[in-house]
Phi, psi and omega in degrees: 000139188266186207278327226276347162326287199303341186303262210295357158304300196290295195309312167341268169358272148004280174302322157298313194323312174286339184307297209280013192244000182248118181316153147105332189292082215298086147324315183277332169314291172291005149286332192257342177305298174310302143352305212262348167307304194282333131342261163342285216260009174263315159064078115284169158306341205258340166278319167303340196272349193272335168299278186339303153002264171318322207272299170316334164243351170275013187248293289217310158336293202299308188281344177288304189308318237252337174278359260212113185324169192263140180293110202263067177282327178325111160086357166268007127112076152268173196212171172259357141343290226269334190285310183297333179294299151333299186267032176223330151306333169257020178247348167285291178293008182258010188248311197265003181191100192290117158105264204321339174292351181293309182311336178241335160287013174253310169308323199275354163289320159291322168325299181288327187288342183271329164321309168293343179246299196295323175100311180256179177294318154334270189292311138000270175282005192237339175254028215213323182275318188291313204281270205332326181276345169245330143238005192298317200288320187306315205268319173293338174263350170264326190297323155315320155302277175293342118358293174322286191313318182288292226277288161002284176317302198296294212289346178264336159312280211305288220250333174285000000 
């Protein structure tokens, strides 16, 4: 497979990442497109098994979500400041503390940024808890998924 393939293979990837962190947007879908692209034209064992995988926890994802209170967005003053900052603490922390690390760089993304708009520590951790409880768990557990997958895809591209 050639380089500007995987590029785009990889921008596909990318482009989910953002998908979950942007309303309208199918994310974990276009992660798993790039999965099945990348698949289709490597046709290995480990590439059918990274398919399977993936295919097996974005279903897993879903059902996990579809138990998960309904997305409240209306008035809790999300910004789009807070969605990038939030997804880039986890795409930082899932690189600085592998896999698991996504999980407290996503929070602590929101976190700072509503600190920086509220001013204290208080008002802070009380809107950060109120965002996580009506959407954060949702947006957090797919963006963890496809995280999974890419980072799966990297190590196998890289090392496979």
């Amino acid at each position: 497979m050639g380089v500007w393939q995987l590029l785009l293979i990889a921008m596909v990837m990318l482009l989910g990442l953002f998908g979950v962190l942007v309303p309208g947007l199918p994310g974990p879908w276009l992660v798993w497109a790039g999965m099945l692209w990348w698949s289709l034209n490597e046709q290995t064992k480990l590439a059918w098994i990274l398919l399977v995988s993936s295919t097996a926890l974005l279903l897993v994802t879903q059902v996990v979500v579809w138990q998960l209170p309904p997305r409240k967005i209306r008035g809790l003053g999300i910004t789009r400041r807070m969605v990038a900052s939030a997804g880039l603490g986890a795409l930082l922390g899932f690189f600085l503390v592998p896999v698991i690390g996504a999980i407290p760089g996503f929070v602590g993304g929101v976190y700072l940024t509503e600190r920086q708009r509220l001013g204290g520590h208080g008002q802070a951790r009380a809107s950060t808890r109120r965002l996580m409880r009506a959407v954060g768990t949702s947006v957090l557990v797919e963006l963890f998924a496809c995280l999974l997958i890419v980072g799966a895809w990297l190590g196998a591209v890289i090392w496979g």
